[in-house]
C-alpha positions as a Markdown table, in Angstrom:
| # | Residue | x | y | z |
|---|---|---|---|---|
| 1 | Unk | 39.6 | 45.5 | 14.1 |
| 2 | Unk | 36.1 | 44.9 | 14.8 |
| 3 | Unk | 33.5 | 47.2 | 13.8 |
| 4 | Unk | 32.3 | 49.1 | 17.1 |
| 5 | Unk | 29.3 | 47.9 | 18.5 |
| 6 | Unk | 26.2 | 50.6 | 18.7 |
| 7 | Unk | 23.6 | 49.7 | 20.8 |
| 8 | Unk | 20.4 | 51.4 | 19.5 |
| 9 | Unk | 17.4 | 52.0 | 22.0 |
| 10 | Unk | 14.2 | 50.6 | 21.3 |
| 11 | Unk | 11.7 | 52.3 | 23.3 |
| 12 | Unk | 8.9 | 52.0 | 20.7 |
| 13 | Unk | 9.1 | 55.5 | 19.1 |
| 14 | Unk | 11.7 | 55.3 | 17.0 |
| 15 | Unk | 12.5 | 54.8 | 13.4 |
| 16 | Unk | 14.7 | 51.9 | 13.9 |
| 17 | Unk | 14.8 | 49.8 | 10.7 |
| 18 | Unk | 16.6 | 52.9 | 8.6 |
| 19 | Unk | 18.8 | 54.3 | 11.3 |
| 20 | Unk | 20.7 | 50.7 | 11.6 |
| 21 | Unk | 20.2 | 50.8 | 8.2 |
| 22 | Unk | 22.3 | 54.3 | 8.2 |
| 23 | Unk | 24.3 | 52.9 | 10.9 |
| 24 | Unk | 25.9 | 50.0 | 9.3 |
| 25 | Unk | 26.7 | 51.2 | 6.0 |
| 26 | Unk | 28.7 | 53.7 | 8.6 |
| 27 | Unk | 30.8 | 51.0 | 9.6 |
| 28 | Unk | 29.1 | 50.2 | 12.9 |
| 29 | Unk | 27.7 | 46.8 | 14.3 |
| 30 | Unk | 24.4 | 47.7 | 15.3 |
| 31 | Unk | 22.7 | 46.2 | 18.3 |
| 32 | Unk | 19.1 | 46.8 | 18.8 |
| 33 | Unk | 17.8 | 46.4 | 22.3 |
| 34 | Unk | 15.0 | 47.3 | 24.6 |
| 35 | Unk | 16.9 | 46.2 | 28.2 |
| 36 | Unk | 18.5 | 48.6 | 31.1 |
| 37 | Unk | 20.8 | 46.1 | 31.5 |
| 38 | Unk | 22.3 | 46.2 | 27.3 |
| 39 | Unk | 21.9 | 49.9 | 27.6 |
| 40 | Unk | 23.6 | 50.0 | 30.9 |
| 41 | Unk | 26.7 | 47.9 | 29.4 |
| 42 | Unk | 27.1 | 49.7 | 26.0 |
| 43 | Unk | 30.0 | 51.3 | 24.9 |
| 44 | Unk | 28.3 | 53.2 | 22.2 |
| 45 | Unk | 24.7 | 54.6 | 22.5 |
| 46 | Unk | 22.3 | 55.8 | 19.8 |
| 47 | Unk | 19.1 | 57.5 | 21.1 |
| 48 | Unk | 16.0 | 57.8 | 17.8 |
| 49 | Unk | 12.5 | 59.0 | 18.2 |
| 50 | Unk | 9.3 | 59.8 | 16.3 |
| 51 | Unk | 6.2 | 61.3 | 17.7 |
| 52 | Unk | 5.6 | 62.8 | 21.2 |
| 53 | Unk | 7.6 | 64.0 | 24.2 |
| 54 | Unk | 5.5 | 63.4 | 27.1 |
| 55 | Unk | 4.7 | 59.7 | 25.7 |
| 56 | Unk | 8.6 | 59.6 | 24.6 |
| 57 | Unk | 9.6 | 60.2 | 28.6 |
| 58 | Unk | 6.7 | 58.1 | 29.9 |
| 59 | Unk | 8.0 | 55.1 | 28.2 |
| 60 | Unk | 11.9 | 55.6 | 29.2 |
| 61 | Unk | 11.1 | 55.7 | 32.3 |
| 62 | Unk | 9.0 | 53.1 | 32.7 |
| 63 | Unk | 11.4 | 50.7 | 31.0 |
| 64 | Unk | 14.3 | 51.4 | 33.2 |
| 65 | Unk | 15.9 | 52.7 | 30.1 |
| 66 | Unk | 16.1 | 56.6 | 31.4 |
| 67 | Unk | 18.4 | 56.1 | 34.1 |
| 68 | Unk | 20.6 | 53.3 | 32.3 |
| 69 | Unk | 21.3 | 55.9 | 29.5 |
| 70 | Unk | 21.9 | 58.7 | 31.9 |
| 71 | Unk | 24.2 | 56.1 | 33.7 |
| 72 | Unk | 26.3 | 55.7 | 30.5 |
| 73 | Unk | 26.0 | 59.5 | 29.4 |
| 74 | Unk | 27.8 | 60.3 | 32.6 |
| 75 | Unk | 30.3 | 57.9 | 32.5 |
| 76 | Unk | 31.4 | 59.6 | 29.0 |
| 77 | Unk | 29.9 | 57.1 | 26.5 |
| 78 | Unk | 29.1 | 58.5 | 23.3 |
| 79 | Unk | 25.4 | 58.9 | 22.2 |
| 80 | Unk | 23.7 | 60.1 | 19.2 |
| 81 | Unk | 20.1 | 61.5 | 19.7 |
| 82 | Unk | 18.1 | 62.1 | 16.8 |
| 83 | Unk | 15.1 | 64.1 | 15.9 |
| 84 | Unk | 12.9 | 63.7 | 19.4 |
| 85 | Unk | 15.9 | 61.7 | 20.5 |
| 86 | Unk | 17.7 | 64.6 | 20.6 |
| 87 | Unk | 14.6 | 66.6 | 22.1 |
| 88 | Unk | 14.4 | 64.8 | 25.1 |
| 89 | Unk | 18.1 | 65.0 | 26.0 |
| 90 | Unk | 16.2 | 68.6 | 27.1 |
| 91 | Unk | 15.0 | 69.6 | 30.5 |
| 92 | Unk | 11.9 | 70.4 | 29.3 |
| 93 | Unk | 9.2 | 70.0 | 26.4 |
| 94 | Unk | 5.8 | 72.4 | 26.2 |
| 95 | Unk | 4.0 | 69.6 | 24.0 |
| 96 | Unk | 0.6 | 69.0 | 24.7 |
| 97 | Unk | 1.2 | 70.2 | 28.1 |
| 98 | Unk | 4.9 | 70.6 | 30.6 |
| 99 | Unk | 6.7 | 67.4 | 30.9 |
| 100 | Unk | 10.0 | 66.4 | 32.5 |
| 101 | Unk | 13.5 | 65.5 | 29.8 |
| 102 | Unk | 16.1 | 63.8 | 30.5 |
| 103 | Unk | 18.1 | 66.5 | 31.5 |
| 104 | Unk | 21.2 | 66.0 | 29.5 |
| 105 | Unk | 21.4 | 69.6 | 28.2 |
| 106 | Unk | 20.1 | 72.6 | 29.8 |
| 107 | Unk | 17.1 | 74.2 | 28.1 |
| 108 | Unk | 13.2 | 73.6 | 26.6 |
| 109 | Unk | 12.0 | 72.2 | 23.6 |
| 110 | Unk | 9.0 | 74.3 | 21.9 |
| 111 | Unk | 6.6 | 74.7 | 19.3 |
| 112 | Unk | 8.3 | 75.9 | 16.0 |
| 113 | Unk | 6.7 | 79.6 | 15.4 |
| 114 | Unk | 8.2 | 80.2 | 12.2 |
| 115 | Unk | 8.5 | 84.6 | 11.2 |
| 116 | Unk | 7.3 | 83.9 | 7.8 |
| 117 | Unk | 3.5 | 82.9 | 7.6 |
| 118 | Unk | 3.5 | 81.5 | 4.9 |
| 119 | Unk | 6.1 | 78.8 | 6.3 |
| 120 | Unk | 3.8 | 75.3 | 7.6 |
| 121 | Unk | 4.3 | 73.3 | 10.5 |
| 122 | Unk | 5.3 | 70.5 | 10.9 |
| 123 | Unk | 8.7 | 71.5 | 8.9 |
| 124 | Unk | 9.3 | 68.7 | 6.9 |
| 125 | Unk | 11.5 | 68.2 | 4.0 |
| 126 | Unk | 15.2 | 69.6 | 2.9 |
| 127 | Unk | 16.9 | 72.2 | 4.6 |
| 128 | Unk | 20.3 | 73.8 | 4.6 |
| 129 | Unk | 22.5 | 73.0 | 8.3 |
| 130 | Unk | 25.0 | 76.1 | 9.1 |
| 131 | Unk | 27.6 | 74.3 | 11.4 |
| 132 | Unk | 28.7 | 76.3 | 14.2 |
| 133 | Unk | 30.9 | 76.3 | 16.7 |
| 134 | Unk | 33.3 | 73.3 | 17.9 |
| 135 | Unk | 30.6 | 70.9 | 17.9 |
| 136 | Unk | 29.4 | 71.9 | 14.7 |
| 137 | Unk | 33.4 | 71.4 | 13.3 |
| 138 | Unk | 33.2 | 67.9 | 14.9 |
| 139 | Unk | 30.2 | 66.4 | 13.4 |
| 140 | Unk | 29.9 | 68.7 | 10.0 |
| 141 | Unk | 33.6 | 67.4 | 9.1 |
| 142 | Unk | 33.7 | 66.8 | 5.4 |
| 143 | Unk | 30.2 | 67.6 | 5.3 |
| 144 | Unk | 29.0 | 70.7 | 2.7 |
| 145 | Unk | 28.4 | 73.7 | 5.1 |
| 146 | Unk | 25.8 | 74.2 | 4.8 |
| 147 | Unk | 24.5 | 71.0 | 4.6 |
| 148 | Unk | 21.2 | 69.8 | 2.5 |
| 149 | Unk | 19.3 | 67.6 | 5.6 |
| 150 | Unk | 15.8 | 66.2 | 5.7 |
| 151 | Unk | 13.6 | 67.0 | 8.6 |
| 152 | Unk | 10.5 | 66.5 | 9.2 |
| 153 | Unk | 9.3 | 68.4 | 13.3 |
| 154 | Unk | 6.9 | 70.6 | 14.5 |
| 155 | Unk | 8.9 | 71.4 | 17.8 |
| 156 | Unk | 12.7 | 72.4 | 18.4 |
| 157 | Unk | 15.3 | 72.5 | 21.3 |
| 158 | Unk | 15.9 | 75.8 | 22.8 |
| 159 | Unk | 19.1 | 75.6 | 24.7 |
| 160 | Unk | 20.2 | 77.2 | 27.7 |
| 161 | Unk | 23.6 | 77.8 | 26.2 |
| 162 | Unk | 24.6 | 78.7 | 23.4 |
| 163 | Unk | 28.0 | 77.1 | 23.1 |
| 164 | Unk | 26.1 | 73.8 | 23.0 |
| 165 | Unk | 24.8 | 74.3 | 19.6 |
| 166 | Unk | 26.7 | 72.0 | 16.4 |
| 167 | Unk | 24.1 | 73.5 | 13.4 |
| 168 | Unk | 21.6 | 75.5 | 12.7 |
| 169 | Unk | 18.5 | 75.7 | 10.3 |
| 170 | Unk | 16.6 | 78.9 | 9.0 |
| 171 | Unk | 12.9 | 78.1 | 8.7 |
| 172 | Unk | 11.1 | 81.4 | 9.3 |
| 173 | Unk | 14.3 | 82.5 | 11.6 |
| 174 | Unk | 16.8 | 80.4 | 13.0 |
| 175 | Unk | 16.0 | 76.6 | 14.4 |
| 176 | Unk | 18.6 | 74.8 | 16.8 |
| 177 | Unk | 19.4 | 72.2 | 14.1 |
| 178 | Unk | 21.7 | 69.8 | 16.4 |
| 179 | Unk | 23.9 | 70.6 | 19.2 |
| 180 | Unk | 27.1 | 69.0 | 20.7 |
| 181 | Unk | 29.0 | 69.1 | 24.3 |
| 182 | Unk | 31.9 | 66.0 | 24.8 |
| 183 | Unk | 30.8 | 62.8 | 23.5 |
| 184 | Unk | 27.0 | 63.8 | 23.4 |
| 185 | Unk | 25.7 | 64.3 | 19.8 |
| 186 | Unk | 22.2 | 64.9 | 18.5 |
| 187 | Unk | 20.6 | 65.9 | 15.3 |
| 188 | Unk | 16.7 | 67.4 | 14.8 |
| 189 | Unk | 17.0 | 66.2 | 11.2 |
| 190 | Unk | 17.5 | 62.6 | 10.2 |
| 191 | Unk | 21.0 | 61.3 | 9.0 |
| 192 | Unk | 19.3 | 58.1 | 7.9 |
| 193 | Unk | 17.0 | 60.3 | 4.8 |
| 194 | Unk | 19.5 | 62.7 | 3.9 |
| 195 | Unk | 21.3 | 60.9 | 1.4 |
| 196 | Unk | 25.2 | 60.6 | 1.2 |
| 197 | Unk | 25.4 | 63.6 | 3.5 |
| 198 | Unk | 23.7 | 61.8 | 6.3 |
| 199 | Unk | 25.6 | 58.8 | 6.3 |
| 200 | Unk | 29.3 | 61.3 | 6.4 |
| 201 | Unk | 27.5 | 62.5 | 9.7 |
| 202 | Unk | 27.2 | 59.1 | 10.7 |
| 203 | Unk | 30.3 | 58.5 | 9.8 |
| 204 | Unk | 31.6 | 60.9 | 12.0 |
| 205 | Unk | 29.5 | 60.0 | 15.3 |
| 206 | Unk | 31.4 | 56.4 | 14.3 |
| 207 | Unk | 34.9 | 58.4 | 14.0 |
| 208 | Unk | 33.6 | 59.4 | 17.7 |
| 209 | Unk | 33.0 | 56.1 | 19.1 |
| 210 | Unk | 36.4 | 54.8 | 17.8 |
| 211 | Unk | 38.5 | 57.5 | 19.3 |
| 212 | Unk | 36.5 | 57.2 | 22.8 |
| 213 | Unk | 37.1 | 53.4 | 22.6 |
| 214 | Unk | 40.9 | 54.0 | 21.6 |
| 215 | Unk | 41.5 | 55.9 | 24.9 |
């Protein structure tokens, strides 16, 4: 059988190059695209992002790519969202002002406030990822719990509901780490730097995309 086709979103903000990198050597065929109209078509989708909400949003919108992805998201496609992939799939992000997520999950993305002082922000580097939950079974199987994971964010997802939430991180008091709800995954840390232990994750968002193509 075929390997299942990925389409990964290029909106400009993302880390591309590494995640199909991580992607492939998870068994996927990786499709990189900037067009609705891929996006709109995919059977598979795979959200990335580095560097600011408000400019994240301004450019999915613009492109068309916002509502193709909610489009597919709706229709029960499986996506991955990771690091401020996974913060937009949020109603709503306090950085460098109030802007306007996608709305996948219910809740706000804010400015990490970590309890311990002497804790810096942005948090970047390893961390251990508790998985919780039946997301958190899901995507963390075969995975060490916890898991060693590499992130590097100065803001975090605070969901609305907790039964949403796959993993989570301590960094000066607990961090929403990823979170899960049907065939919508997405990480804060990145899979594609964290080793063998990102690519099982990957592995299992590929597991996903099989099953949901088998049906």
């Amino acid at each position: 059988m075929a390997p299942p086709e990925i389409v990964l979103i290029d909106y400009g903000m993302g880390n591309l190059a590494s995640v199909a990198k991580g992607l492939e050597r998870a068994g996927a065929a990786v499709r990189l695209s900037d067009g609705p109209e891929v996006v709109g078509r995919a059977g598979a989708l795979v959200l990335p992002g580095v560097g600011a909400f408000g400019a994240a949003m301004a450019r999915l919108r613009e492109s068309g790519l916002a509502d193709a992805l909610l489009e597919r998201v709706a229709a029960g496609v499986p996506l991955l969202g990771v690091c401020l992939g996974l913060q937009v799939l949020f109603e709503r992000s306090s950085e460098d002002g109030d802007h306007e997520g996608l709305g996948v999950f219910a809740g706000v993305v804010e400015r990490l406030r970590p309890g311990d002082p002497a804790l810096k922000v942005p948090h970047m580097g390893w961390n251990e990822v508790r998985w919780v939950g039946q997301g958190g079974a899901l995507m963390g199987a075969g995975l060490p719990d916890p898991a060693h994971l590499y992130f590097v964010h100065s803001y975090a997802a605070r969901p609305a509901a907790a039964t949403v939430v796959a993993g989570v991180a301590d960094y000066g008091g607990d961090v929403v780490a990823a979170v899960a709800r049907d065939a919508v995954w997405a990480v804060q840390f990145h899979p594609e730097k964290s080793s063998s232990v990102g690519l099982l994750l990957l592995a299992n968002f590929m597991a996903l995309v099989r099953k949901e193509r088998a049906r």
